[in-house]
PQR file of N, CA, C, O and H, with PARSE charges and radii, in Angstrom:
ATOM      1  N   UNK A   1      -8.381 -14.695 -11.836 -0.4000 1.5000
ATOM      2  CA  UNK A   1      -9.656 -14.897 -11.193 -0.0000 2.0000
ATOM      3  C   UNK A   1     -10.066 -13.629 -10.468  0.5500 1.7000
ATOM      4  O   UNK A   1      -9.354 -13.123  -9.601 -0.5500 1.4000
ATOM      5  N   UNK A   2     -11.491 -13.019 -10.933 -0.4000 1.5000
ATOM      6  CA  UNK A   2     -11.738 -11.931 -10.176 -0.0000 2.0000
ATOM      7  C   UNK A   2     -12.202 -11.981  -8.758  0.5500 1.7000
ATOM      8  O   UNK A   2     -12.813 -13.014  -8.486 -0.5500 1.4000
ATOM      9  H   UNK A   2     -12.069 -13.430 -11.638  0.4000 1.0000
ATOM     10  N   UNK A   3     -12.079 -11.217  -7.898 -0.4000 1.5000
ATOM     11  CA  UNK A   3     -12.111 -11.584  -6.286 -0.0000 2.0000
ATOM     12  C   UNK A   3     -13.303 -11.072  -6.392  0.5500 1.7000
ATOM     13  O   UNK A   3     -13.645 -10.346  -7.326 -0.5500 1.4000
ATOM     14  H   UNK A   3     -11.583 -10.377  -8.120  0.4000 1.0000
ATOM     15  N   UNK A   4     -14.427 -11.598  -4.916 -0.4000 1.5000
ATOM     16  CA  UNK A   4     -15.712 -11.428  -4.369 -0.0000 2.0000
ATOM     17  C   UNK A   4     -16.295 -10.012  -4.610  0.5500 1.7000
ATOM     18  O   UNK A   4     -15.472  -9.237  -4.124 -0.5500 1.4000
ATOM     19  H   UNK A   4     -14.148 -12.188  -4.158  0.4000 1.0000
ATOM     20  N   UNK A   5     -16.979  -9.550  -4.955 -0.4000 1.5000
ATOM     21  CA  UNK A   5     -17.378  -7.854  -4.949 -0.0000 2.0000
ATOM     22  C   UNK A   5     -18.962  -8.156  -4.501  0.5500 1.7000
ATOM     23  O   UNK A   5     -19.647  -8.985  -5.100 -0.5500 1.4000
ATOM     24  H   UNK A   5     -17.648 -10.180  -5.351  0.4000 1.0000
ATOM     25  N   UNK A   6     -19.352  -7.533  -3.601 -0.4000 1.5000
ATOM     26  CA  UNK A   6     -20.653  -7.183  -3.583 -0.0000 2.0000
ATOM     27  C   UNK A   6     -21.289  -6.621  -4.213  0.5500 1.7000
ATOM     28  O   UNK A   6     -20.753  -5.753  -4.902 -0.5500 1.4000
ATOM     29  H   UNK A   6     -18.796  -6.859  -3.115  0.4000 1.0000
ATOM     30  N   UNK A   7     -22.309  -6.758  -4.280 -0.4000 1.5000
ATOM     31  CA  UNK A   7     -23.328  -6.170  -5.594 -0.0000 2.0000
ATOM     32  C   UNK A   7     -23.514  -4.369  -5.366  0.5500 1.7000
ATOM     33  O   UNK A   7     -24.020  -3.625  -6.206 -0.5500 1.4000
ATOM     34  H   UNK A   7     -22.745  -7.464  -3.721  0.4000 1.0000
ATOM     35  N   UNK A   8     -23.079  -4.026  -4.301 -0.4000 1.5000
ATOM     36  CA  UNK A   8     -23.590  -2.787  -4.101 -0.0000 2.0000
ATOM     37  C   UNK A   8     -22.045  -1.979  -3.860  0.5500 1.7000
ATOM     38  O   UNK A   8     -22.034  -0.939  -3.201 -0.5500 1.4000
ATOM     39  H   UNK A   8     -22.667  -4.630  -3.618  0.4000 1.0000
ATOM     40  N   UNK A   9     -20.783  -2.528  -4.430 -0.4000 1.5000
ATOM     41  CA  UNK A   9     -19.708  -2.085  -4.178 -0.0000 2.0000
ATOM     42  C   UNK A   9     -19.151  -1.381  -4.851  0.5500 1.7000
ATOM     43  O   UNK A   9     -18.622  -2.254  -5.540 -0.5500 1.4000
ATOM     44  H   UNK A   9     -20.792  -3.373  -4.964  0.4000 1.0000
ATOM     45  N   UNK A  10     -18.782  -0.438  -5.282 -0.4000 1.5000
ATOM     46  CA  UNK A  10     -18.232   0.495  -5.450 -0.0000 2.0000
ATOM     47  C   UNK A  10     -16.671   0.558  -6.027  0.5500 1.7000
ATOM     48  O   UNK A  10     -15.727   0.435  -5.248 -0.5500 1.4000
ATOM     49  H   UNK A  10     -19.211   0.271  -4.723  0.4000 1.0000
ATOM     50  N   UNK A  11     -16.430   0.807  -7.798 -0.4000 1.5000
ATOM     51  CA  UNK A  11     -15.324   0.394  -8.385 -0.0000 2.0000
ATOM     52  C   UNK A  11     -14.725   0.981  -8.688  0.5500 1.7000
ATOM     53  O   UNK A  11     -15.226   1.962  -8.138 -0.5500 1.4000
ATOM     54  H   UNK A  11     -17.198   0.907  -8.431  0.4000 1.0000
ATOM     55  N   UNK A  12     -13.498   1.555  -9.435 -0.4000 1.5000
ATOM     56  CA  UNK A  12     -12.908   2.547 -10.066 -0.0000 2.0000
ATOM     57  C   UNK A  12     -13.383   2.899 -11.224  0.5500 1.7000
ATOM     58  O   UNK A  12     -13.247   4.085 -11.523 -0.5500 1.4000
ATOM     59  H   UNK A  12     -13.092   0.759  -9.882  0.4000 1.0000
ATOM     60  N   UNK A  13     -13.814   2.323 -11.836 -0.4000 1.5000
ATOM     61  CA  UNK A  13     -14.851   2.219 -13.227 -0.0000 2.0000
ATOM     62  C   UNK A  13     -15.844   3.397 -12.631  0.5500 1.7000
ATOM     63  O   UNK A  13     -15.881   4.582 -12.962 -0.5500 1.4000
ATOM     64  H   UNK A  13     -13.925   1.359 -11.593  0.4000 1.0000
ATOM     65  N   UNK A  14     -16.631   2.701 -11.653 -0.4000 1.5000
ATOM     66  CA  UNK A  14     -17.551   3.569 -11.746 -0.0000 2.0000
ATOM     67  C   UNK A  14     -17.814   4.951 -10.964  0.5500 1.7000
ATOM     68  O   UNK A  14     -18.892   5.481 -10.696 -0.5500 1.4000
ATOM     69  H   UNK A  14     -16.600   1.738 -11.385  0.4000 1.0000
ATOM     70  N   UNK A  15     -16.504   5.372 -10.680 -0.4000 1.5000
ATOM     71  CA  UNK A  15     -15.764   6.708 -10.423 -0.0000 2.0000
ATOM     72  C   UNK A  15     -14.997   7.521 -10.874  0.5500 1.7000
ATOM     73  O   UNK A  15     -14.823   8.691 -10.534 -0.5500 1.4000
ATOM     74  H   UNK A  15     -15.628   4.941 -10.897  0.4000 1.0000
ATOM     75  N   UNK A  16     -14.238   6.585 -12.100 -0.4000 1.5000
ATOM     76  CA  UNK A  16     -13.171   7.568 -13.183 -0.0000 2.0000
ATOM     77  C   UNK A  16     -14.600   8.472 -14.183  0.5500 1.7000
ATOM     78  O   UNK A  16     -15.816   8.328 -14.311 -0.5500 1.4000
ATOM     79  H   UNK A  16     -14.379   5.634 -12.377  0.4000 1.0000
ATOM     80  N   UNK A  17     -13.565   9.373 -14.692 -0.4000 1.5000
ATOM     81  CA  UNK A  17     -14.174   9.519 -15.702 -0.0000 2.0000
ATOM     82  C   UNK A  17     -12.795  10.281 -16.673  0.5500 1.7000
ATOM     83  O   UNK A  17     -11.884  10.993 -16.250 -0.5500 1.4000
ATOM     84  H   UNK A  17     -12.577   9.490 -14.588  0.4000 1.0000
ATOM     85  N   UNK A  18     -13.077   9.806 -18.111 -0.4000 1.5000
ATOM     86  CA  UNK A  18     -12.146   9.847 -18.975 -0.0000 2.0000
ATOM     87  C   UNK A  18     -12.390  11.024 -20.029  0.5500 1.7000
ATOM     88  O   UNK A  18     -12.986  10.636 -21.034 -0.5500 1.4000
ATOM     89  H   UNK A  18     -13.818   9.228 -18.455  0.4000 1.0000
ATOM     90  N   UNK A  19     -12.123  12.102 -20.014 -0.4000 1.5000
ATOM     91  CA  UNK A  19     -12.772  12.908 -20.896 -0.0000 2.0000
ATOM     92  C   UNK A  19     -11.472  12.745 -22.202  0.5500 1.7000
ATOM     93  O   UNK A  19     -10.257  12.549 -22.258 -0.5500 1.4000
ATOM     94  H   UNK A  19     -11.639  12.417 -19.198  0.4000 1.0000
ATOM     95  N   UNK A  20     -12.744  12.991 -23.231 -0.4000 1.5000
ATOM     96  CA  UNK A  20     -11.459  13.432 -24.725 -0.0000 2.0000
ATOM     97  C   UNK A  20     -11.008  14.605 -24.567  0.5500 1.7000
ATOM     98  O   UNK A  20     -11.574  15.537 -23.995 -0.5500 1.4000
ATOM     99  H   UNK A  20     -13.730  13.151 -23.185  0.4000 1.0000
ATOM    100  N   UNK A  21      -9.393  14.593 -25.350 -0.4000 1.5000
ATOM    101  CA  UNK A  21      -9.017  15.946 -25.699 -0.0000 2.0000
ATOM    102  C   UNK A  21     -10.052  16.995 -25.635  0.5500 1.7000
ATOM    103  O   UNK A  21      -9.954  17.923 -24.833 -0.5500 1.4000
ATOM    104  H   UNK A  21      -8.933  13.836 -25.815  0.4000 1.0000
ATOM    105  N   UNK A  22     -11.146  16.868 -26.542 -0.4000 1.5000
ATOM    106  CA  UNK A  22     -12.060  18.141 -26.998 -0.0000 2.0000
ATOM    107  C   UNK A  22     -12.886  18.654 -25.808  0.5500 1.7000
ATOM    108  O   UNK A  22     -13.322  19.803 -25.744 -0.5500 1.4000
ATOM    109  H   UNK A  22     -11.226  16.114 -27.194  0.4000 1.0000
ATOM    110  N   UNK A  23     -13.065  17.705 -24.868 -0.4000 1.5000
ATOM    111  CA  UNK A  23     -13.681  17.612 -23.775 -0.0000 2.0000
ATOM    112  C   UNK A  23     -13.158  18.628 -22.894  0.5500 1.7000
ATOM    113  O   UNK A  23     -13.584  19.670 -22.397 -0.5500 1.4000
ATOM    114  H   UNK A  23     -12.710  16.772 -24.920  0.4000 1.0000
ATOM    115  N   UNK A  24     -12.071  17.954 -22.870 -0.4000 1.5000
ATOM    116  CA  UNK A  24     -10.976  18.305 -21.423 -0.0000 2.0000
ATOM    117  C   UNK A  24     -10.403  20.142 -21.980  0.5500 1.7000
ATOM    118  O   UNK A  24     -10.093  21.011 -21.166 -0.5500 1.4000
ATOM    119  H   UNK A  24     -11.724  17.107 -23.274  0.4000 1.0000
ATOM    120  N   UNK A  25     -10.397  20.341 -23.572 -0.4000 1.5000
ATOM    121  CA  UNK A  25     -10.390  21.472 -24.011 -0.0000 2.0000
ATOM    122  C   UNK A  25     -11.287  22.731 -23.116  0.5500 1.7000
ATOM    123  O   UNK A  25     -10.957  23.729 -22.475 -0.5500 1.4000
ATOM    124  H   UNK A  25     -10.649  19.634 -24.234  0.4000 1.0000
ATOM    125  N   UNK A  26     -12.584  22.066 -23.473 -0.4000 1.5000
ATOM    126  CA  UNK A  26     -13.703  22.723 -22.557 -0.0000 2.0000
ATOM    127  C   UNK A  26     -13.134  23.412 -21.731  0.5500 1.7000
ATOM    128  O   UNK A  26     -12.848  24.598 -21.892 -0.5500 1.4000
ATOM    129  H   UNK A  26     -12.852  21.256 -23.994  0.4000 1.0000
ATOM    130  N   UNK A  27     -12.851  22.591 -20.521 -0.4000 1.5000
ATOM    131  CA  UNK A  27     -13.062  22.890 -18.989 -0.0000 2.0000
ATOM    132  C   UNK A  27     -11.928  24.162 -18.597  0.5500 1.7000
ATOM    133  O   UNK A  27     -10.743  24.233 -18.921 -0.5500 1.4000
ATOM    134  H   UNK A  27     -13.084  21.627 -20.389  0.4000 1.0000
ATOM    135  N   UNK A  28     -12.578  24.920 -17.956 -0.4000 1.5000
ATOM    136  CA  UNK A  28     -11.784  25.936 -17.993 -0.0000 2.0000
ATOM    137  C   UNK A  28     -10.054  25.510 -16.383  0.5500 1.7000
ATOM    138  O   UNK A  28     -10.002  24.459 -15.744 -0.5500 1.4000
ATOM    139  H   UNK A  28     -13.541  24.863 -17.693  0.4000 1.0000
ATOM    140  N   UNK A  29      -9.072  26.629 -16.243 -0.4000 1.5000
ATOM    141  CA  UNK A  29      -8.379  25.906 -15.134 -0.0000 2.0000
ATOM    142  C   UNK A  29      -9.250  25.634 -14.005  0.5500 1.7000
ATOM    143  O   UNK A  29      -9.602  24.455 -13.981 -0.5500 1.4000
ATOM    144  H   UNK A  29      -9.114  27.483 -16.762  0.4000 1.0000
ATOM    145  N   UNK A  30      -9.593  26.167 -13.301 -0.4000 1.5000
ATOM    146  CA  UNK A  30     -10.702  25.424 -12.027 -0.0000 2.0000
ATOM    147  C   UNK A  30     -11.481  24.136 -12.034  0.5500 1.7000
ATOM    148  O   UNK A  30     -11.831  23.333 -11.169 -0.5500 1.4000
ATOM    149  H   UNK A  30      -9.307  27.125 -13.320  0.4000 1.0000
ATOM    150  N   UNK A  31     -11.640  24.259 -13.541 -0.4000 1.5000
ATOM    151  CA  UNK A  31     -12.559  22.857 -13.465 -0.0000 2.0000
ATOM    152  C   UNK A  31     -11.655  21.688 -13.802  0.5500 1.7000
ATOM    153  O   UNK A  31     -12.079  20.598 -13.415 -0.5500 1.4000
ATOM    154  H   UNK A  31     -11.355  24.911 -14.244  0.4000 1.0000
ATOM    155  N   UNK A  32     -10.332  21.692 -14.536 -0.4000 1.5000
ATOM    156  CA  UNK A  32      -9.506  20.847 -14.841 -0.0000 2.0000
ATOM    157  C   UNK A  32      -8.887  20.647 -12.546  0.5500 1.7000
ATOM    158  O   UNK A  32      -9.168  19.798 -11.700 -0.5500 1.4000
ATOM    159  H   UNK A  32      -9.988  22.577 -14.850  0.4000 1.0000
ATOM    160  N   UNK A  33      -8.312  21.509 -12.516 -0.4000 1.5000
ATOM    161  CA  UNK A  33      -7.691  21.304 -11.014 -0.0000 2.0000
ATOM    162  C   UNK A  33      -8.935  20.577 -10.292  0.5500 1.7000
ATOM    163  O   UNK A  33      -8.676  19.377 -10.196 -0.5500 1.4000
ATOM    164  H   UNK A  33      -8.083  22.198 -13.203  0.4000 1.0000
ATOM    165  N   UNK A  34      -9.993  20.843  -9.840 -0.4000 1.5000
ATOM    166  CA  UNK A  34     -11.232  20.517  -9.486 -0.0000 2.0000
ATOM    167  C   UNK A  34     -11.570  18.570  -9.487  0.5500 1.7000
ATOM    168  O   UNK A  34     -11.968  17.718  -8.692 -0.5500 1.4000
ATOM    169  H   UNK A  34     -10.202  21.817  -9.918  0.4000 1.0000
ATOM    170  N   UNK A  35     -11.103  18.656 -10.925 -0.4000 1.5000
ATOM    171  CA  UNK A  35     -11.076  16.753 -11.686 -0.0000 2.0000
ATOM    172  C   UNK A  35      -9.476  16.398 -11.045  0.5500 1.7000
ATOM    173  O   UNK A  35      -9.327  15.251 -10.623 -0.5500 1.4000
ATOM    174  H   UNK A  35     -10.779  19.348 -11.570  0.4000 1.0000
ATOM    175  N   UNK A  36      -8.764  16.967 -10.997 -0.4000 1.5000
ATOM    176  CA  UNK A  36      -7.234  16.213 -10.754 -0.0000 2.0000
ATOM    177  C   UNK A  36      -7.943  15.918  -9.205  0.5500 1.7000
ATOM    178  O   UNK A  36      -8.394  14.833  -8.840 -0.5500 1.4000
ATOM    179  H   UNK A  36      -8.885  17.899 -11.339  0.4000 1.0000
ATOM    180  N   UNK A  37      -7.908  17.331  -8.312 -0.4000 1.5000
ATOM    181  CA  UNK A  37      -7.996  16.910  -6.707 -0.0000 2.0000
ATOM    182  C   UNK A  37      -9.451  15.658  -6.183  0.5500 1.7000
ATOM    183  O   UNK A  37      -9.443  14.903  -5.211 -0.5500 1.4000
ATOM    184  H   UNK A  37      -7.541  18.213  -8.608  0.4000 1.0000
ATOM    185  N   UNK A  38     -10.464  15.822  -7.144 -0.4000 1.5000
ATOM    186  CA  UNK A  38     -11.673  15.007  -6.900 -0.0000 2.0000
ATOM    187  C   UNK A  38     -10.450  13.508  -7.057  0.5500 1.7000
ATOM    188  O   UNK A  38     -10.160  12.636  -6.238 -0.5500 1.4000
ATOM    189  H   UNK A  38     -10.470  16.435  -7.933  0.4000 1.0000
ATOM    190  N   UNK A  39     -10.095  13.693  -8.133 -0.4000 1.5000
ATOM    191  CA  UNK A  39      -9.551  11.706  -8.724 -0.0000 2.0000
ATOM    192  C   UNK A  39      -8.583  11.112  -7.961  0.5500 1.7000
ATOM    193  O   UNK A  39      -8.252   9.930  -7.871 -0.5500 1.4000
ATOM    194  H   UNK A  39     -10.331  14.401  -8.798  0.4000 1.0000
ATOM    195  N   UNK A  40      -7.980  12.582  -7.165 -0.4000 1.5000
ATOM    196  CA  UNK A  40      -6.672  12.244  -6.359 -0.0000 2.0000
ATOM    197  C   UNK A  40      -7.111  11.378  -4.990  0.5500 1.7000
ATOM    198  O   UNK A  40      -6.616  10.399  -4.432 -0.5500 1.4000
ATOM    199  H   UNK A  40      -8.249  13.542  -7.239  0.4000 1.0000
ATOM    200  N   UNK A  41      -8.493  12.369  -4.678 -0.4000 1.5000
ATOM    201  CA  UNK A  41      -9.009  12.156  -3.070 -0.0000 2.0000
ATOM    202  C   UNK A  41      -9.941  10.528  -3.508  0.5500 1.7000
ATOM    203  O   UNK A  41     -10.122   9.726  -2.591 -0.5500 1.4000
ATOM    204  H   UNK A  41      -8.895  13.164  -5.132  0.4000 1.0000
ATOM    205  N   UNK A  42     -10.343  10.267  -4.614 -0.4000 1.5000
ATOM    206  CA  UNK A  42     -10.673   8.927  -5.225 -0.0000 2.0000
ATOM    207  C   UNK A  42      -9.743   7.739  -4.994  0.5500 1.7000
ATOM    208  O   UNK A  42     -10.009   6.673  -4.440 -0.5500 1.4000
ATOM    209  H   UNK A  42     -10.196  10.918  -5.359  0.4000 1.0000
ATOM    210  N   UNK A  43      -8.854   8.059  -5.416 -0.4000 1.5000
ATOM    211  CA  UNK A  43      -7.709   6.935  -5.481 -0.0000 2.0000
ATOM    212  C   UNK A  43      -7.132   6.902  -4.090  0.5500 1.7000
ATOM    213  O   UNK A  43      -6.609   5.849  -3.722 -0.5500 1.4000
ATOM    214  H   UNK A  43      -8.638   8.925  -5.866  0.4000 1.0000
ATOM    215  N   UNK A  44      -7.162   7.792  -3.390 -0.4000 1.5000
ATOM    216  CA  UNK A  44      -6.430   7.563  -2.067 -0.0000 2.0000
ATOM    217  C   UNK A  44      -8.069   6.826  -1.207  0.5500 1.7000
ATOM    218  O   UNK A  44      -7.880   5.924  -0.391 -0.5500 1.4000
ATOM    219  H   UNK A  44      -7.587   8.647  -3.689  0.4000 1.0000
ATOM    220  N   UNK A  45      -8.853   7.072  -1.352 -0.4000 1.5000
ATOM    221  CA  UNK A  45     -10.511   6.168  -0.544 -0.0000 2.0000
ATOM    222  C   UNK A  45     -10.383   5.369  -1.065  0.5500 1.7000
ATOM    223  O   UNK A  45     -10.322   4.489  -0.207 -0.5500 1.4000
ATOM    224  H   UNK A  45      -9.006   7.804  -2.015  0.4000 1.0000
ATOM    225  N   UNK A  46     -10.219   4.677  -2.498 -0.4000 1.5000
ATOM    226  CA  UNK A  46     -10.215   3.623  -2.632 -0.0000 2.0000
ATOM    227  C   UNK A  46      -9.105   2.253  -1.638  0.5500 1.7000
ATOM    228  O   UNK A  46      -9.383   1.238  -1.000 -0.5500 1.4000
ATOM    229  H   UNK A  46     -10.268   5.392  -3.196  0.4000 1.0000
ATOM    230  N   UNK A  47      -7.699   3.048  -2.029 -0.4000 1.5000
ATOM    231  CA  UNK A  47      -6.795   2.889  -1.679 -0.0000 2.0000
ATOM    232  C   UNK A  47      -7.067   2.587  -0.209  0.5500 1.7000
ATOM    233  O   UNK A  47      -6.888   1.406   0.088 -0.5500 1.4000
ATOM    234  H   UNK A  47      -7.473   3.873  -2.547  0.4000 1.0000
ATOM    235  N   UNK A  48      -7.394   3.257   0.609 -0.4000 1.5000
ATOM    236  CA  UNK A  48      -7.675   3.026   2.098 -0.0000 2.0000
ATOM    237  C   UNK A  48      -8.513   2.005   2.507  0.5500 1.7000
ATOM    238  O   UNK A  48      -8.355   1.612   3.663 -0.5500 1.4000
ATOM    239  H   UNK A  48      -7.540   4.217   0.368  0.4000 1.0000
ATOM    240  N   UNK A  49      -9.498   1.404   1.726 -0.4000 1.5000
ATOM    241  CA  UNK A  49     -10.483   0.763   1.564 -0.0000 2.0000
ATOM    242  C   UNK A  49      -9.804  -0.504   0.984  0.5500 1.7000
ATOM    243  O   UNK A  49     -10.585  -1.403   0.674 -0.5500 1.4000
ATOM    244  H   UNK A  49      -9.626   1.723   0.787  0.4000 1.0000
ATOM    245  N   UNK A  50      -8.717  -0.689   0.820 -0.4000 1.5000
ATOM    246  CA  UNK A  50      -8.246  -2.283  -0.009 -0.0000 2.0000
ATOM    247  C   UNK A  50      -8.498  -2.149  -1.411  0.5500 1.7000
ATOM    248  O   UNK A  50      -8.219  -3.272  -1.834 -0.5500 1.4000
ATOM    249  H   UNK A  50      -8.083   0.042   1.072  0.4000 1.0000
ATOM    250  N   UNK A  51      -8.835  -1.497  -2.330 -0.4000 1.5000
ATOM    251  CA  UNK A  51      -9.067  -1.534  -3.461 -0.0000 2.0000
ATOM    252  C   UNK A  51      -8.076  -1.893  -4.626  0.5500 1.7000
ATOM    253  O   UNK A  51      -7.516  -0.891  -5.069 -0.5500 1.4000
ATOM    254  H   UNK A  51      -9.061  -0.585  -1.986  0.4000 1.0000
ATOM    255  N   UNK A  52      -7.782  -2.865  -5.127 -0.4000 1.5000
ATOM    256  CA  UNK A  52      -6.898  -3.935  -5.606 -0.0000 2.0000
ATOM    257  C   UNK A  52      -6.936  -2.921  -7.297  0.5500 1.7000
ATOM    258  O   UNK A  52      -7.804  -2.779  -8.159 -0.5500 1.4000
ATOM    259  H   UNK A  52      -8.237  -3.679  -4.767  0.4000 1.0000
ATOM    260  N   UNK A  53      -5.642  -2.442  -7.146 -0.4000 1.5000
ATOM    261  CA  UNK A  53      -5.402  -1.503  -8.606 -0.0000 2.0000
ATOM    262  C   UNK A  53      -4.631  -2.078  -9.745  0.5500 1.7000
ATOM    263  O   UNK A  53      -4.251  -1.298 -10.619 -0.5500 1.4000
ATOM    264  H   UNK A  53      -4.938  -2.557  -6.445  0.4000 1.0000
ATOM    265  N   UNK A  54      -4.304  -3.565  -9.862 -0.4000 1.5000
ATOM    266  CA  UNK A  54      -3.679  -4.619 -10.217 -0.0000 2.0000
ATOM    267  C   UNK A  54      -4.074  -3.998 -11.628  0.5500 1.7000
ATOM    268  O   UNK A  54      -3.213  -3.515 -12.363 -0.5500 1.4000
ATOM    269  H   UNK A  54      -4.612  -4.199  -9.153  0.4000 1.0000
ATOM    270  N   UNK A  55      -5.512  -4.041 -11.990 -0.4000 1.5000
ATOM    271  CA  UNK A  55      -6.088  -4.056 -13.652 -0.0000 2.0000
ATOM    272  C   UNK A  55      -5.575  -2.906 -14.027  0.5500 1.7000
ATOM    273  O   UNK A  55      -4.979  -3.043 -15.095 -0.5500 1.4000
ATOM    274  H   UNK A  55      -6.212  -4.434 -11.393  0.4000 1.0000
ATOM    275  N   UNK A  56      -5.542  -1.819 -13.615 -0.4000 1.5000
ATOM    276  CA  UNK A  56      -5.260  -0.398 -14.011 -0.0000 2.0000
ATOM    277  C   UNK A  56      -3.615   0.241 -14.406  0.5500 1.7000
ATOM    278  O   UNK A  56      -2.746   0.280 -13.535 -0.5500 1.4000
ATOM    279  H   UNK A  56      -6.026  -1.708 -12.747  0.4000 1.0000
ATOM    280  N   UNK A  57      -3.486   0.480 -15.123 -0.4000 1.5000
ATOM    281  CA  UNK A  57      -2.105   1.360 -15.761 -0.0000 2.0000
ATOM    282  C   UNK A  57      -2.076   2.713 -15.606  0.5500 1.7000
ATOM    283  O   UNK A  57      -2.519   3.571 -16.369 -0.5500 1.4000
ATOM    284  H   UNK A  57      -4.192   0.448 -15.831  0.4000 1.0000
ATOM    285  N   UNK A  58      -1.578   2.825 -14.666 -0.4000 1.5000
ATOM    286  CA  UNK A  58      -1.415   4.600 -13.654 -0.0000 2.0000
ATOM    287  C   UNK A  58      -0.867   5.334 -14.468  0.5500 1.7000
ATOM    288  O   UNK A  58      -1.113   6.407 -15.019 -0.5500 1.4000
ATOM    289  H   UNK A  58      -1.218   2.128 -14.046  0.4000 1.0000
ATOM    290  N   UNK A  59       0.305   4.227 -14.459 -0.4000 1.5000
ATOM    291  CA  UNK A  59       1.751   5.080 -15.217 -0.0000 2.0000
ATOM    292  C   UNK A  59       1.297   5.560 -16.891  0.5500 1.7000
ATOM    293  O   UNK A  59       1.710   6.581 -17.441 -0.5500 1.4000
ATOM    294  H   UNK A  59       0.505   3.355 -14.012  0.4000 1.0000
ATOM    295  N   UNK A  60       0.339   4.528 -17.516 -0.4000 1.5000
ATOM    296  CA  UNK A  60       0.069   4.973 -18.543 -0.0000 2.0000
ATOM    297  C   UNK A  60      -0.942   5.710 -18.967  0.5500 1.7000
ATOM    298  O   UNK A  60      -1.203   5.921 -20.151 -0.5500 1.4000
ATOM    299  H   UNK A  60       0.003   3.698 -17.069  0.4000 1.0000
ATOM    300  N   UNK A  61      -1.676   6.215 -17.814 -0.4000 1.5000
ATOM    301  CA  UNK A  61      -2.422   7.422 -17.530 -0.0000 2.0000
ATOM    302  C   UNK A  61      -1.919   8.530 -17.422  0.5500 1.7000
ATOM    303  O   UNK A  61      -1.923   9.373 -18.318 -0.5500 1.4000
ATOM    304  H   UNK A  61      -1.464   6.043 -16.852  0.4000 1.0000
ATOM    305  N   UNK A  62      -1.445   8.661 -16.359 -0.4000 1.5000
ATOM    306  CA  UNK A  62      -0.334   9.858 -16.088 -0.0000 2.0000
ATOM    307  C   UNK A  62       0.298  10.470 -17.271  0.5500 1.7000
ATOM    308  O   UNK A  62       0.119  11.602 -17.719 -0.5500 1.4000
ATOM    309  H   UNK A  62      -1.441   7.976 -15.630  0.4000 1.0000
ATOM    310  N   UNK A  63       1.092   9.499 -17.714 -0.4000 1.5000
ATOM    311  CA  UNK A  63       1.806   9.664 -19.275 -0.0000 2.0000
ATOM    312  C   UNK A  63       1.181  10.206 -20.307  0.5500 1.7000
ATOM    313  O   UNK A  63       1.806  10.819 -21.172 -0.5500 1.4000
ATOM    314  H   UNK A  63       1.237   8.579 -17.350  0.4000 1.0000
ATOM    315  N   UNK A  64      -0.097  10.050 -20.341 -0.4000 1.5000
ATOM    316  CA  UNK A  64      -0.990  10.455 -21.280 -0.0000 2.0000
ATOM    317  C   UNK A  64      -1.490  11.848 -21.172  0.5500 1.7000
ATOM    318  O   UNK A  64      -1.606  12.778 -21.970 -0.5500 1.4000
ATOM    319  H   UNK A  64      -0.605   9.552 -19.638  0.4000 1.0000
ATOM    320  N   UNK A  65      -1.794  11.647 -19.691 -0.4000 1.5000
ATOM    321  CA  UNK A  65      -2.365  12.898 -19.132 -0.0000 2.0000
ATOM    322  C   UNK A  65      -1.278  14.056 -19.610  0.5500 1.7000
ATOM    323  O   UNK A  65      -1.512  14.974 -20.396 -0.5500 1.4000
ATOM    324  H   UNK A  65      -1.700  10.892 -19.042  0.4000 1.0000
ATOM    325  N   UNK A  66       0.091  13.748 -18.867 -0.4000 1.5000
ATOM    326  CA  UNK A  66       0.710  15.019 -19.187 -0.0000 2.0000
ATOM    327  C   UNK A  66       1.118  15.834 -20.783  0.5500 1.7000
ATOM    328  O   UNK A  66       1.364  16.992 -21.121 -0.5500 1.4000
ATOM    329  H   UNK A  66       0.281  13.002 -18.228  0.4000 1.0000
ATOM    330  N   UNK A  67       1.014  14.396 -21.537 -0.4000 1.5000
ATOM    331  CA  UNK A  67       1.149  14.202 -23.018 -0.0000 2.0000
ATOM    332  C   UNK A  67      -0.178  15.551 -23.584  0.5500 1.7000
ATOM    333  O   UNK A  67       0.069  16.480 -24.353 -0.5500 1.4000
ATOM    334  H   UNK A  67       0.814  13.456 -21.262  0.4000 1.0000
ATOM    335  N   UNK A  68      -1.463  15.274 -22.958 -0.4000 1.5000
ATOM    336  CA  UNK A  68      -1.930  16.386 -23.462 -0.0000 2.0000
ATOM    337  C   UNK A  68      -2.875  17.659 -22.423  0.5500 1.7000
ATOM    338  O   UNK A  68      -4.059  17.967 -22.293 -0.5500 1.4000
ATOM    339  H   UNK A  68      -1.664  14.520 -22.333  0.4000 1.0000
ATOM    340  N   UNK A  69      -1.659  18.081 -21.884 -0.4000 1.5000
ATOM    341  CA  UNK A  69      -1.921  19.097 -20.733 -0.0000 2.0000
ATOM    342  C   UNK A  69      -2.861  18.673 -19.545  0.5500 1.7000
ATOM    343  O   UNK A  69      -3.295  19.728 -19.081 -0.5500 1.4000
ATOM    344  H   UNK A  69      -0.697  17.831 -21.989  0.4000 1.0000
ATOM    345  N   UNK A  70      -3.262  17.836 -18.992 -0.4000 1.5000
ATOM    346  CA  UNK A  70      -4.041  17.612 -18.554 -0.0000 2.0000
ATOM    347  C   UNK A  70      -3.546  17.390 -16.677  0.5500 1.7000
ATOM    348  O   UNK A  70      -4.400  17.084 -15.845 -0.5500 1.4000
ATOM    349  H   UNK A  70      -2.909  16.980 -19.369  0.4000 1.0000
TER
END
């Protein structure tokens, strides 16, 4: 059962962002470090805020992430 959210609240959805390989190719180092520290300082506001990370697979992010340099 999903818990109460206000209409004007603010999700992890609509703060990640997932780039492809070809994408993430792009970005030069500054802009890759730039996305790690933005997502880091994300997850810790959420985090401070009660933000229930139950749906999400970190570990299989992470895993991925390092899988292709990221």
């Amino acid at each position: 059962m999903d818990s109460y959210k206000p209409d004007n609240a603010v999700t992890y959805d609509d703060v990640h962002i997932d780039f492809t390989l070809d994408e993430w190719a792009l970005l030069n180092p500054s802009q890759k470090s730039l996305y790690k520290d933005v997502m880091l300082e994300t997850y810790r506001n959420l985090t401070s805020i009660g933000y229930s990370w139950e749906n999400h697979n970190f570990e299989e992010h992470c895993q991925s992430a390092r899988r292709h340099g990221r």
